[in-house]
C-alpha positions as YAML, in Angstrom:
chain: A
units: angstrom
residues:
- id: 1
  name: UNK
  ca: [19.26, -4.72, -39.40]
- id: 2
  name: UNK
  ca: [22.57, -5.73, -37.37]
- id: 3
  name: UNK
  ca: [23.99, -8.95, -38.38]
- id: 4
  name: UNK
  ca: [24.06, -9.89, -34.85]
- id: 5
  name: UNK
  ca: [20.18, -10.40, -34.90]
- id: 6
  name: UNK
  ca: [20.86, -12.30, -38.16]
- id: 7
  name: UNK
  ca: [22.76, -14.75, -37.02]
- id: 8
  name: UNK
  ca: [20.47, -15.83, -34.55]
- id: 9
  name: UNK
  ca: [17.74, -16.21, -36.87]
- id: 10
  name: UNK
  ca: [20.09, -17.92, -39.26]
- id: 11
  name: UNK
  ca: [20.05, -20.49, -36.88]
- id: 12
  name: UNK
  ca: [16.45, -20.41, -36.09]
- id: 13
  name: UNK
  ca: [15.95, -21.31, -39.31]
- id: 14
  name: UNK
  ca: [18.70, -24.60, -39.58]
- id: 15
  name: UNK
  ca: [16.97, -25.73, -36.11]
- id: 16
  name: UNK
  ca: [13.23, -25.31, -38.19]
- id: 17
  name: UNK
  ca: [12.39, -22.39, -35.25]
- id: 18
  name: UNK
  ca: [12.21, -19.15, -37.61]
- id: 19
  name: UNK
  ca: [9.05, -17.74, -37.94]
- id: 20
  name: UNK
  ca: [7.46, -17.67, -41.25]
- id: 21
  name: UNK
  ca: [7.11, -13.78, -41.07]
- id: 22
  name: UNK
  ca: [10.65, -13.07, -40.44]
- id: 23
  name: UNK
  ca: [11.85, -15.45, -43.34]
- id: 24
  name: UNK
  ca: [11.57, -12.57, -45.97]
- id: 25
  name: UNK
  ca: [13.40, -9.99, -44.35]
- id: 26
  name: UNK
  ca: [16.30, -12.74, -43.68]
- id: 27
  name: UNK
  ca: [16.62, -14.07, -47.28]
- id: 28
  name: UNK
  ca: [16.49, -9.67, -48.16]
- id: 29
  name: UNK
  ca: [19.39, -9.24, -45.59]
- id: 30
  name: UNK
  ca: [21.33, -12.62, -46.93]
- id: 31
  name: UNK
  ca: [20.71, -11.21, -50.64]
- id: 32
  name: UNK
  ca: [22.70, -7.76, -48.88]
- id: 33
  name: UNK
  ca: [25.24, -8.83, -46.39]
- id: 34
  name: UNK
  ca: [28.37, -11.52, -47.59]
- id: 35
  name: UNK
  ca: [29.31, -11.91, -43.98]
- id: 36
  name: UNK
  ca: [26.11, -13.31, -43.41]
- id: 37
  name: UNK
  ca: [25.86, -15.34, -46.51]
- id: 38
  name: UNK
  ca: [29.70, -16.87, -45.15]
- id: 39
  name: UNK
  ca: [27.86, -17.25, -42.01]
- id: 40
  name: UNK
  ca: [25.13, -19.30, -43.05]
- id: 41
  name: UNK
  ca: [27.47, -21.29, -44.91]
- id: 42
  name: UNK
  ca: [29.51, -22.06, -42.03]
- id: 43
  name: UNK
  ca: [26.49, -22.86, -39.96]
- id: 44
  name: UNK
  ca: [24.96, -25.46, -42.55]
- id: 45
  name: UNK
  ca: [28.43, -27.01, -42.93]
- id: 46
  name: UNK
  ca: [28.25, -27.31, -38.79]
- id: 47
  name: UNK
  ca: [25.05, -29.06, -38.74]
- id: 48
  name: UNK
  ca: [25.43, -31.60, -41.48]
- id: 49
  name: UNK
  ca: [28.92, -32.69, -39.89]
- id: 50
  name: UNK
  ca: [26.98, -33.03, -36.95]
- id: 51
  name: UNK
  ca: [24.21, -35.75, -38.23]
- id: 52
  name: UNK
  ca: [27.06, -37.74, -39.31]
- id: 53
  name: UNK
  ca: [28.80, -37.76, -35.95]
- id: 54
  name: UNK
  ca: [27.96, -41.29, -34.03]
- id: 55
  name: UNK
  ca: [26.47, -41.32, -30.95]
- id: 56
  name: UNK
  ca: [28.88, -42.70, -28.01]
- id: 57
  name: UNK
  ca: [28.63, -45.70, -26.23]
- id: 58
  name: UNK
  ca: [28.02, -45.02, -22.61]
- id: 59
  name: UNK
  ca: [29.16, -47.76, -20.53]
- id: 60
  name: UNK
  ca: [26.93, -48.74, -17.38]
- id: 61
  name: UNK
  ca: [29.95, -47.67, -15.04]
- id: 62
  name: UNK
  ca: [29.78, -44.51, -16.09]
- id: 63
  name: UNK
  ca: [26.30, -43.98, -16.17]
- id: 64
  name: UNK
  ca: [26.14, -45.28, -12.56]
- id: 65
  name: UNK
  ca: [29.16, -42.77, -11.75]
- id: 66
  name: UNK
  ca: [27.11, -40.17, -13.06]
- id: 67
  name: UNK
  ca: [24.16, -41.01, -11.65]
- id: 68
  name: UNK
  ca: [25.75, -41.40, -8.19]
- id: 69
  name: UNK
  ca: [27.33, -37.94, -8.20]
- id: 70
  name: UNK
  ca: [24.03, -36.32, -9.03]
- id: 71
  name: UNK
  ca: [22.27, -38.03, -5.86]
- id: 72
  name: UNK
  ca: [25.38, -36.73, -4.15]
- id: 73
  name: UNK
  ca: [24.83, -33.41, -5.24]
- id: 74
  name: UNK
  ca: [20.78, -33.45, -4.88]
- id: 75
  name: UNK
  ca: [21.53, -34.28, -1.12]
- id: 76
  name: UNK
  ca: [23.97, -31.90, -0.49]
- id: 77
  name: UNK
  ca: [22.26, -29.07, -2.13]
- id: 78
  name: UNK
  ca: [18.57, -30.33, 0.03]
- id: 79
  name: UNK
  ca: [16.43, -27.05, -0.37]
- id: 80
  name: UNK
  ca: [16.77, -26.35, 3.79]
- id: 81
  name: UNK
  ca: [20.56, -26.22, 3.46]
- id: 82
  name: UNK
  ca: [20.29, -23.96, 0.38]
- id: 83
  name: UNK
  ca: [18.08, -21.66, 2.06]
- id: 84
  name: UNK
  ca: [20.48, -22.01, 5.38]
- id: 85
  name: UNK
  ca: [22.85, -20.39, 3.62]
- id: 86
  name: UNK
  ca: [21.41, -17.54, 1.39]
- id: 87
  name: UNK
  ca: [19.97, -16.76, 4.99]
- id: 88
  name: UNK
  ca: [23.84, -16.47, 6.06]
- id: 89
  name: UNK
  ca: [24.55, -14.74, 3.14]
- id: 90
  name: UNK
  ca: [21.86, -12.07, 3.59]
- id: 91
  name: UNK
  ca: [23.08, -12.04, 7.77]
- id: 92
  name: UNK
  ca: [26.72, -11.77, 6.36]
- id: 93
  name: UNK
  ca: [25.80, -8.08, 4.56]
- id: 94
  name: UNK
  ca: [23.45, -7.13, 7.22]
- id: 95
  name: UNK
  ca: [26.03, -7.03, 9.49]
- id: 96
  name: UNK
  ca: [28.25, -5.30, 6.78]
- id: 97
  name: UNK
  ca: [25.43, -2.28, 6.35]
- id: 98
  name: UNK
  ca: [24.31, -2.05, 9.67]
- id: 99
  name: UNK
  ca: [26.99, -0.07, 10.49]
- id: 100
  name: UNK
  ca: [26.80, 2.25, 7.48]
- id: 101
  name: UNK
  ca: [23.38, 2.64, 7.92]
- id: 102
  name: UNK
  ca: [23.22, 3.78, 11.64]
- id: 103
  name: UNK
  ca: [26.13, 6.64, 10.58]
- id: 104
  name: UNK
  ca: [23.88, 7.77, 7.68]
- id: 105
  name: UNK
  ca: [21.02, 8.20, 9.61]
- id: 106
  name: UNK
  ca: [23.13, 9.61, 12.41]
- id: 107
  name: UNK
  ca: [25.05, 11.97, 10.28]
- id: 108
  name: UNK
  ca: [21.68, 13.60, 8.77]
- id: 109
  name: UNK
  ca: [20.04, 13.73, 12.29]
- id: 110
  name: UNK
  ca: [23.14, 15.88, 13.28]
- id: 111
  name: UNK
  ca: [23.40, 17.45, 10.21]
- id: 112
  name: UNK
  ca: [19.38, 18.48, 10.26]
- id: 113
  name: UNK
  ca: [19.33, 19.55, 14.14]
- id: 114
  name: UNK
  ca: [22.29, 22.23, 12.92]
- id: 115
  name: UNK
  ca: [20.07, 24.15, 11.20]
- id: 116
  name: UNK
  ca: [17.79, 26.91, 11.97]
- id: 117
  name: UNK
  ca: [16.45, 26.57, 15.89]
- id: 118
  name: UNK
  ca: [13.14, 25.98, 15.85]
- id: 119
  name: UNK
  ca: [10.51, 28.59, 16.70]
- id: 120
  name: UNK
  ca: [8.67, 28.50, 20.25]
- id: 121
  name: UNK
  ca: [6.38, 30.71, 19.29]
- id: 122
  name: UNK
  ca: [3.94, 30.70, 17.09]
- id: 123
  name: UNK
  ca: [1.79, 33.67, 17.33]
- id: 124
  name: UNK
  ca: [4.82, 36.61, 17.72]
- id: 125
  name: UNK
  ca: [2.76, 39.82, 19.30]
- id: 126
  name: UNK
  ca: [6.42, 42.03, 18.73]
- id: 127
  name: UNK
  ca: [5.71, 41.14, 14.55]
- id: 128
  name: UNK
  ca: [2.18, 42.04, 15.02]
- id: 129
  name: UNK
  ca: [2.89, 45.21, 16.63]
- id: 130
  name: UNK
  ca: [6.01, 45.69, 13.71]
- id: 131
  name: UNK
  ca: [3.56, 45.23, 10.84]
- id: 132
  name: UNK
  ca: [1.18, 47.29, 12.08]
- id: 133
  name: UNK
  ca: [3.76, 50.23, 12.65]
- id: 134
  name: UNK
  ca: [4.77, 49.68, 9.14]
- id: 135
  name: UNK
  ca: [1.80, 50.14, 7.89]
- id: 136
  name: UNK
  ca: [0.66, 53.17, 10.07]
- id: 137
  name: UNK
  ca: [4.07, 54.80, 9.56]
- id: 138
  name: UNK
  ca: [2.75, 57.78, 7.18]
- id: 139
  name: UNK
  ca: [-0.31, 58.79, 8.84]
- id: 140
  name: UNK
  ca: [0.49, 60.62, 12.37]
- id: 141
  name: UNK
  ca: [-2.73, 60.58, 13.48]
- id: 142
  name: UNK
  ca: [-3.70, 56.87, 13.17]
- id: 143
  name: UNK
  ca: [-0.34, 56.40, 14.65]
- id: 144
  name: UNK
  ca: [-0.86, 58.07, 17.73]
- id: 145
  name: UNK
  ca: [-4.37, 56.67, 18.30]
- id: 146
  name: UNK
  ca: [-3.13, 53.18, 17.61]
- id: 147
  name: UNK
  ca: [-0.50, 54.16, 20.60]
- id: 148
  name: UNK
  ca: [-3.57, 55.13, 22.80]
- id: 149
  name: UNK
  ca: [-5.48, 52.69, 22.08]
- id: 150
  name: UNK
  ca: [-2.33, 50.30, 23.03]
- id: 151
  name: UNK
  ca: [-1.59, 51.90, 26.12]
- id: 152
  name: UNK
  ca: [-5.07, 52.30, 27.47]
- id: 153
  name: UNK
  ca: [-5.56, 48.45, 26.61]
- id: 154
  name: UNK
  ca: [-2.91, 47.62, 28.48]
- id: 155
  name: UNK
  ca: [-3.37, 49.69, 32.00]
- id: 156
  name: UNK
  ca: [-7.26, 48.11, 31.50]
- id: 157
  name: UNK
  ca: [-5.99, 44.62, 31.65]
- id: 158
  name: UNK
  ca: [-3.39, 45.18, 33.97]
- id: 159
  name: UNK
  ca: [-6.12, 47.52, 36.39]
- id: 160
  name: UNK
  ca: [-8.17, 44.57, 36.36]
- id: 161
  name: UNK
  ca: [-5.83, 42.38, 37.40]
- id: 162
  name: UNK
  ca: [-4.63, 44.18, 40.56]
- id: 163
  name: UNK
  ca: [-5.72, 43.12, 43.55]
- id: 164
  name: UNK
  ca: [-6.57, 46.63, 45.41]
- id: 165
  name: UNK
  ca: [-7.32, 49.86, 43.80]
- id: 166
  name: UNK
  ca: [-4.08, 51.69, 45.18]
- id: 167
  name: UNK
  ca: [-1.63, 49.55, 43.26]
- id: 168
  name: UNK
  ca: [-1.01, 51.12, 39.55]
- id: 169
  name: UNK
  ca: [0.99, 49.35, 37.17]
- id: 170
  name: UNK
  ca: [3.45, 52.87, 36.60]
- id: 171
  name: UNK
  ca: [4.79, 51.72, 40.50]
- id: 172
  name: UNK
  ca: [6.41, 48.62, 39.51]
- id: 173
  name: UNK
  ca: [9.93, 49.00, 38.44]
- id: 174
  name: UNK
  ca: [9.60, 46.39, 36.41]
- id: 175
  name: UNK
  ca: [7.37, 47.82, 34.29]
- id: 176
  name: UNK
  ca: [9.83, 50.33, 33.16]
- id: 177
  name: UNK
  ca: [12.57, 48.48, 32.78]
- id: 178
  name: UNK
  ca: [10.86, 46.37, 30.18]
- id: 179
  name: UNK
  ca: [10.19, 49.79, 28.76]
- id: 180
  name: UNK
  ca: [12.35, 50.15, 24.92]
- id: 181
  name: UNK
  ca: [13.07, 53.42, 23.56]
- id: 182
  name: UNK
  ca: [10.15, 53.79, 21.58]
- id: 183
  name: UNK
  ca: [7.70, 53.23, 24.47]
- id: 184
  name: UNK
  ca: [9.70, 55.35, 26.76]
- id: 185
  name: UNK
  ca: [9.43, 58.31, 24.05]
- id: 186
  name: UNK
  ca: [5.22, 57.71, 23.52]
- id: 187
  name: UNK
  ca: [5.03, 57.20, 27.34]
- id: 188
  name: UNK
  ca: [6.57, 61.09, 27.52]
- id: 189
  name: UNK
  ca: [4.47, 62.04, 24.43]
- id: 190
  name: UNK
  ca: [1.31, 61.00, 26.30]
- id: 191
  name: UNK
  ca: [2.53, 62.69, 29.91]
- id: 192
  name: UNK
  ca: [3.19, 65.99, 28.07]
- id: 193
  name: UNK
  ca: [-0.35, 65.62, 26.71]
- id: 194
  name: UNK
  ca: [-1.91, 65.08, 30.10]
- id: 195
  name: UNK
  ca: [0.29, 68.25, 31.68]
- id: 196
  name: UNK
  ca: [-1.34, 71.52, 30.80]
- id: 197
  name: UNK
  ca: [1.37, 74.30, 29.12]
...
Protein backbone atom coordinates (compact mmCIF):
# COMPACT_ATOMS: atom_id res chain seq x y z
CA UNK A 1 0.00 0.00 0.00
CA UNK A 2 1.76 3.50 -0.88
CA UNK A 3 2.41 5.60 2.06
CA UNK A 4 0.78 8.35 0.30
CA UNK A 5 -2.71 6.72 0.94
CA UNK A 6 -1.41 6.26 4.52
CA UNK A 7 -0.95 9.41 5.38
CA UNK A 8 -4.25 10.45 4.61
CA UNK A 9 -5.81 7.93 6.65
CA UNK A 10 -3.34 8.70 9.38
CA UNK A 11 -5.10 11.73 9.60
CA UNK A 12 -8.51 10.37 9.23
CA UNK A 13 -7.94 8.73 12.12
CA UNK A 14 -6.45 11.97 14.51
CA UNK A 15 -9.66 13.93 13.05
CA UNK A 16 -11.95 10.55 14.41
CA UNK A 17 -12.95 10.11 10.33
CA UNK A 18 -11.20 6.57 9.62
CA UNK A 19 -13.38 3.93 9.03
CA UNK A 20 -13.43 1.09 11.35
CA UNK A 21 -12.61 -1.40 8.44
CA UNK A 22 -9.58 0.30 7.28
CA UNK A 23 -8.11 0.61 10.92
CA UNK A 24 -6.44 -2.91 10.68
CA UNK A 25 -4.72 -2.63 7.58
CA UNK A 26 -3.31 0.92 8.92
CA UNK A 27 -2.00 -0.28 12.34
CA UNK A 28 -0.43 -3.61 9.78
CA UNK A 29 1.19 -0.88 7.52
CA UNK A 30 2.38 1.37 10.77
CA UNK A 31 3.74 -2.07 12.34
CA UNK A 32 5.81 -2.16 8.51
CA UNK A 33 6.71 1.27 7.41
CA UNK A 34 9.08 3.77 9.98
CA UNK A 35 8.34 6.66 7.72
CA UNK A 36 4.92 6.30 8.54
CA UNK A 37 5.31 5.56 12.15
CA UNK A 38 7.64 9.24 12.09
CA UNK A 39 4.68 10.47 10.31
CA UNK A 40 2.11 9.76 12.68
CA UNK A 41 4.27 11.02 15.25
CA UNK A 42 4.66 14.26 13.70
CA UNK A 43 0.98 14.52 13.04
CA UNK A 44 -0.11 13.80 16.79
CA UNK A 45 2.58 16.26 17.96
CA UNK A 46 0.69 18.86 15.33
CA UNK A 47 -2.62 18.40 16.76
CA UNK A 48 -1.99 18.50 20.46
CA UNK A 49 0.08 21.87 19.94
CA UNK A 50 -2.87 22.91 18.27
CA UNK A 51 -5.59 22.45 21.29
CA UNK A 52 -3.30 24.44 23.30
CA UNK A 53 -3.13 27.36 20.89
CA UNK A 54 -5.68 30.31 22.17
CA UNK A 55 -8.21 31.46 20.16
CA UNK A 56 -7.70 35.29 18.99
CA UNK A 57 -9.54 38.11 19.94
CA UNK A 58 -11.29 39.58 16.99
CA UNK A 59 -11.95 43.11 17.46
CA UNK A 60 -15.43 44.53 16.15
CA UNK A 61 -13.42 46.78 13.57
CA UNK A 62 -12.20 44.09 12.02
CA UNK A 63 -15.01 41.99 11.91
CA UNK A 64 -16.98 44.91 10.37
CA UNK A 65 -13.92 45.34 7.81
CA UNK A 66 -14.39 41.92 6.96
CA UNK A 67 -17.76 41.83 6.78
CA UNK A 68 -17.87 44.96 4.58
CA UNK A 69 -15.45 43.58 1.99
CA UNK A 70 -17.49 40.44 1.59
CA UNK A 71 -20.79 42.56 0.77
CA UNK A 72 -18.38 44.33 -1.55
CA UNK A 73 -17.42 41.32 -3.16
CA UNK A 74 -21.08 39.57 -3.13
CA UNK A 75 -22.17 42.74 -5.17
CA UNK A 76 -19.58 42.85 -7.47
CA UNK A 77 -19.56 39.25 -8.28
CA UNK A 78 -24.00 39.51 -8.63
CA UNK A 79 -24.70 36.17 -10.58
CA UNK A 80 -25.83 38.43 -13.98
CA UNK A 81 -22.37 40.03 -14.08
CA UNK A 82 -20.71 36.61 -13.58
CA UNK A 83 -22.59 35.12 -16.25
CA UNK A 84 -21.94 38.54 -18.44
CA UNK A 85 -18.69 37.64 -18.55
CA UNK A 86 -18.19 33.79 -18.98
CA UNK A 87 -20.63 34.78 -21.93
CA UNK A 88 -17.61 37.17 -23.12
CA UNK A 89 -15.31 34.67 -22.40
CA UNK A 90 -17.01 31.95 -24.47
CA UNK A 91 -17.60 35.08 -27.45
CA UNK A 92 -13.81 35.85 -26.90
CA UNK A 93 -12.77 32.01 -28.27
CA UNK A 94 -15.57 31.87 -30.64
CA UNK A 95 -14.20 34.47 -32.44
CA UNK A 96 -10.69 32.84 -31.96
CA UNK A 97 -12.04 29.31 -33.66
CA UNK A 98 -14.26 30.63 -36.05
CA UNK A 99 -11.66 31.22 -38.22
CA UNK A 100 -9.92 27.86 -37.81
CA UNK A 101 -12.95 26.19 -38.17
CA UNK A 102 -14.21 27.66 -41.55
CA UNK A 103 -10.41 26.68 -43.06
CA UNK A 104 -10.86 23.11 -41.75
CA UNK A 105 -13.97 22.59 -43.21
CA UNK A 106 -12.82 24.46 -46.28
CA UNK A 107 -9.60 22.65 -46.64
CA UNK A 108 -11.43 19.05 -46.57
CA UNK A 109 -14.20 20.30 -48.98
CA UNK A 110 -11.26 21.09 -51.41
CA UNK A 111 -9.34 18.39 -50.45
CA UNK A 112 -12.53 15.78 -50.98
CA UNK A 113 -13.78 17.45 -54.42
CA UNK A 114 -9.93 16.51 -55.70
CA UNK A 115 -10.58 13.18 -55.76
CA UNK A 116 -12.03 10.79 -58.15
CA UNK A 117 -14.85 12.72 -60.52
CA UNK A 118 -17.88 11.43 -59.85
CA UNK A 119 -19.70 9.02 -62.16
CA UNK A 120 -22.73 10.32 -64.43
CA UNK A 121 -23.66 7.22 -65.22
CA UNK A 122 -24.91 4.69 -63.55
CA UNK A 123 -25.96 1.93 -65.73
CA UNK A 124 -22.61 1.83 -68.30
CA UNK A 125 -24.04 -0.23 -71.58
CA UNK A 126 -19.97 -0.13 -73.01
CA UNK A 127 -19.20 -2.47 -69.45
CA UNK A 128 -22.17 -4.48 -70.20
CA UNK A 129 -21.24 -5.13 -73.64
CA UNK A 130 -17.23 -5.66 -72.17
CA UNK A 131 -18.35 -8.33 -69.71
CA UNK A 132 -20.28 -10.04 -71.90
CA UNK A 133 -17.38 -10.24 -74.58
CA UNK A 134 -15.28 -11.53 -71.83
CA UNK A 135 -17.22 -14.04 -71.11
CA UNK A 136 -18.16 -15.17 -74.74
CA UNK A 137 -14.50 -14.79 -75.77
CA UNK A 138 -13.80 -18.75 -76.21
CA UNK A 139 -16.80 -19.89 -77.89
CA UNK A 140 -16.95 -18.48 -81.69
CA UNK A 141 -20.19 -19.37 -82.23
CA UNK A 142 -22.04 -17.74 -79.27
CA UNK A 143 -19.86 -14.89 -80.15
CA UNK A 144 -21.02 -14.32 -83.46
CA UNK A 145 -24.71 -14.84 -82.62
CA UNK A 146 -24.42 -12.47 -79.70
CA UNK A 147 -23.03 -9.96 -82.63
CA UNK A 148 -26.27 -10.75 -84.65
CA UNK A 149 -28.38 -10.62 -82.28
CA UNK A 150 -26.75 -7.00 -81.41
CA UNK A 151 -26.84 -5.75 -84.74
CA UNK A 152 -30.28 -6.90 -85.74
CA UNK A 153 -31.53 -5.28 -82.33
CA UNK A 154 -30.23 -2.31 -83.19
CA UNK A 155 -31.39 -1.69 -87.08
CA UNK A 156 -35.04 -2.94 -85.35
CA UNK A 157 -35.05 -0.05 -83.01
CA UNK A 158 -33.56 2.30 -85.17
CA UNK A 159 -36.17 0.97 -88.37
CA UNK A 160 -38.83 1.76 -86.08
CA UNK A 161 -37.88 4.91 -85.37
CA UNK A 162 -37.54 6.31 -88.92
CA UNK A 163 -40.00 8.25 -90.15
CA UNK A 164 -40.40 6.77 -93.91
CA UNK A 165 -39.44 3.42 -95.09
CA UNK A 166 -36.62 4.72 -97.56
CA UNK A 167 -34.39 6.10 -94.84
CA UNK A 168 -31.90 3.17 -93.46
CA UNK A 169 -29.76 3.82 -90.67
CA UNK A 170 -26.34 2.50 -92.96
CA UNK A 171 -27.07 6.25 -94.91
CA UNK A 172 -26.22 8.38 -92.09
CA UNK A 173 -22.63 9.24 -91.84
CA UNK A 174 -22.90 9.46 -88.54
CA UNK A 175 -23.55 6.18 -87.97
CA UNK A 176 -20.21 5.15 -89.16
CA UNK A 177 -18.25 7.43 -87.73
CA UNK A 178 -19.35 6.32 -84.31
CA UNK A 179 -18.33 2.99 -85.76
CA UNK A 180 -14.82 1.52 -83.51
CA UNK A 181 -12.67 -0.99 -84.98
CA UNK A 182 -14.30 -3.86 -83.70
CA UNK A 183 -17.74 -2.98 -85.13
CA UNK A 184 -16.27 -1.91 -88.37
CA UNK A 185 -14.54 -5.54 -88.62
CA UNK A 186 -18.15 -7.56 -87.56
CA UNK A 187 -19.98 -5.02 -89.81
CA UNK A 188 -17.54 -6.57 -92.84
CA UNK A 189 -17.85 -10.08 -91.27
CA UNK A 190 -21.64 -9.86 -91.61
CA UNK A 191 -21.50 -8.12 -95.39
CA UNK A 192 -19.20 -10.96 -96.55
CA UNK A 193 -21.84 -13.30 -95.12
CA UNK A 194 -24.70 -11.69 -96.98
CA UNK A 195 -22.46 -11.60 -100.49
CA UNK A 196 -22.53 -14.98 -102.14
CA UNK A 197 -18.68 -16.39 -103.16
Amino acid sequence: MKCEKIERWISDDLDGALMPGKRPRLEAHLSACPACREYRKKARRIQAASVRLEEPEVSPESLEALSAEIRRKLRLERPGERAGRSLTLIWRWARLAGPAVLALVLGVVILRGRGEAPQDDVFSLEGCFDRVAREIAGDDDLAAGFSRFISDSLVEEREASLPSGDVYIWNEPYFWECLGDDELRLVEEEIKKEIPS
